[in-house]
C-alpha positions in Angstrom: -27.2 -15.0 -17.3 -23.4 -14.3 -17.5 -23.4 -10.5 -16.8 -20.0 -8.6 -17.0 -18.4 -7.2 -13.5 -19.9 -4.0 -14.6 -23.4 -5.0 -15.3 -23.7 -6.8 -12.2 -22.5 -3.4 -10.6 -24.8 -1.7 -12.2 -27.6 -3.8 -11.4 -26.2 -3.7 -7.4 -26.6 -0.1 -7.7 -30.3 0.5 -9.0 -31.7 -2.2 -6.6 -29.1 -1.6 -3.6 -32.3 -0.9 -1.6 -33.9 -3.8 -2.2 -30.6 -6.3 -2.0 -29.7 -4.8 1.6 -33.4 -5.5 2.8 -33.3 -9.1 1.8 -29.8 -9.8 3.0 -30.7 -8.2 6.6 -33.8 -10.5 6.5 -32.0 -13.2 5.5 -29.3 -12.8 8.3 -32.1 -12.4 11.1 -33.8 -15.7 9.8 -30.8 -17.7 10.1 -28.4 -15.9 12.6 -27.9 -18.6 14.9 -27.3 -21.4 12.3 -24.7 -18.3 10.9 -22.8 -17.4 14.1 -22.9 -21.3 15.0 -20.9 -21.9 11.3 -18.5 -18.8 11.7 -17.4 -20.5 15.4 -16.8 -24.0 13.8 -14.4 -22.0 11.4 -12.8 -20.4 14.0 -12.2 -23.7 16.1 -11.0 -25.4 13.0 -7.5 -23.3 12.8 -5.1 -24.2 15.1 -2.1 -22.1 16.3 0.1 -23.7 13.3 -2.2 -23.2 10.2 -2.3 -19.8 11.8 1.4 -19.2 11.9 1.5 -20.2 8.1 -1.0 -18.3 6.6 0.7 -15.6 8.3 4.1 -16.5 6.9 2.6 -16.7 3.4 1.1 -13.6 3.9 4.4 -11.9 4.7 6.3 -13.8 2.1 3.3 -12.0 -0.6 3.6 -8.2 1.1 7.9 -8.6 0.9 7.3 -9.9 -2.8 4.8 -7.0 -3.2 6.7 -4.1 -1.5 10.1 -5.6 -4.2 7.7 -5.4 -7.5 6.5 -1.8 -6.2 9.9 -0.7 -5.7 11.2 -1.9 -9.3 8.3 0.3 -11.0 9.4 3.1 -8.8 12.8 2.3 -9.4 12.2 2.4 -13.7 10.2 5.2 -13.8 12.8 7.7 -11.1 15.9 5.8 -11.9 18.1 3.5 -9.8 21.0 5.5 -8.1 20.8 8.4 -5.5 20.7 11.9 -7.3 23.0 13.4 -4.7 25.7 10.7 -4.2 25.4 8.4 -7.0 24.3 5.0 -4.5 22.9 2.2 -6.5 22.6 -0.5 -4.1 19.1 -0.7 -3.7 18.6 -1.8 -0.3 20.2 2.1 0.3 17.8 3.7 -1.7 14.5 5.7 -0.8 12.0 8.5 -2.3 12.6 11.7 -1.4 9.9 13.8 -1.0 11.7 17.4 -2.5 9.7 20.1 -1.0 10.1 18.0 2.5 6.0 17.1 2.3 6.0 13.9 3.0 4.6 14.0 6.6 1.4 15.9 5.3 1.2 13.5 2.6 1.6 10.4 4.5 -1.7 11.8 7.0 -3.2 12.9 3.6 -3.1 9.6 2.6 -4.4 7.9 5.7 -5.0 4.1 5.9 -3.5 3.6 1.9 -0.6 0.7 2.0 2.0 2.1 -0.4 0.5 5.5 -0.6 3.5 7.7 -1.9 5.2 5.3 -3.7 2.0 4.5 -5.5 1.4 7.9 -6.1 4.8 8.5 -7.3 4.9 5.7 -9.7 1.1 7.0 -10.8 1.9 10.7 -11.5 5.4 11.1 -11.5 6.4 14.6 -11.1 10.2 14.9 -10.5 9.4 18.0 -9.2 7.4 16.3 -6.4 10.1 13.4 -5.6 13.3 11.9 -6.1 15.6 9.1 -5.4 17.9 9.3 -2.7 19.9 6.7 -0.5 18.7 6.8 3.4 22.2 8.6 4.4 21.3 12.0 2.0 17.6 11.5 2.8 18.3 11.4 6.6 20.9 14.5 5.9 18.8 16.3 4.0 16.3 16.6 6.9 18.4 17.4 9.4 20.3 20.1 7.5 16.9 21.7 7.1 16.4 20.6 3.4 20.1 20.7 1.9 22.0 17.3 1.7 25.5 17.4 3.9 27.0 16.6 0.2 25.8 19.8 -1.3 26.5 22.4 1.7 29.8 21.0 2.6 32.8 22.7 1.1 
């Protein structure tokens, strides 16, 4: 009976008719007994198991969002193009055409959407590495980095 992830997929997809029925009839036989167990959950975290699984769970995103940024980080290099900043804390991707607002709503509801994409398909004529002060610049000196247009 051990079935690989796929074949159980597989199998959820040529009966998915049949599975939904039973699990709706299922949950209308026992909804009270189901609601009544989901409160007792509920009850049984207190303000303080609360505040730690939160803690944990930003402690896992911060070690996340560092690991993301090191693959990002190999794959576009570590130093801002324009200036030559390698403190990392500094650093940022640069969208180059100035698209990343379009491809931020494009990408709706995706945690680590650009930089995922980035690392995924990366196009250095899509993005590059810059530190937040030519990034910033860039934008406000309608696409040219103060570094470049200053004399």
């Amino acid at each position: 009976m051990d079935r690989t992830k796929e074949q159980r997929h597989q199998y959820y997809l040529e009966n998915k008719e049949q599975i939904q029925a039973r699990q709706n009839q299922y949950y209308a036989d026992h909804r009270d007994e189901m609601l009544m167990r989901e409160k007792a959950y509920r009850l049984a975290w207190t303000p303080e198991t609360i505040r730690k699984i939160e803690a944990k769970k930003r402690q896992w995103k911060l070690r996340k969002t560092i690991a993301l940024y090191d693959q990002l980080f190999q794959v576009y290099g570590d130093k801002c193009i324009c200036c030559g900043e390698s403190n990392r804390l500094f650093l940022t991707l640069d969208h180059i055409n100035g698209n990343g607002t379009a491809e931020r709503k494009a990408m709706r509801n995706r945690q680590y959407g650009a930089i995922g994409k980035a690392i995924r398909e990366p196009d250095r004529s899509k993005y590059q590495i810059l530190c937040y002060n030519c990034n910033c610049g860039k934008w406000r000196n309608k696409g040219i980095c103060p570094h470049k247009s200053s004399p």
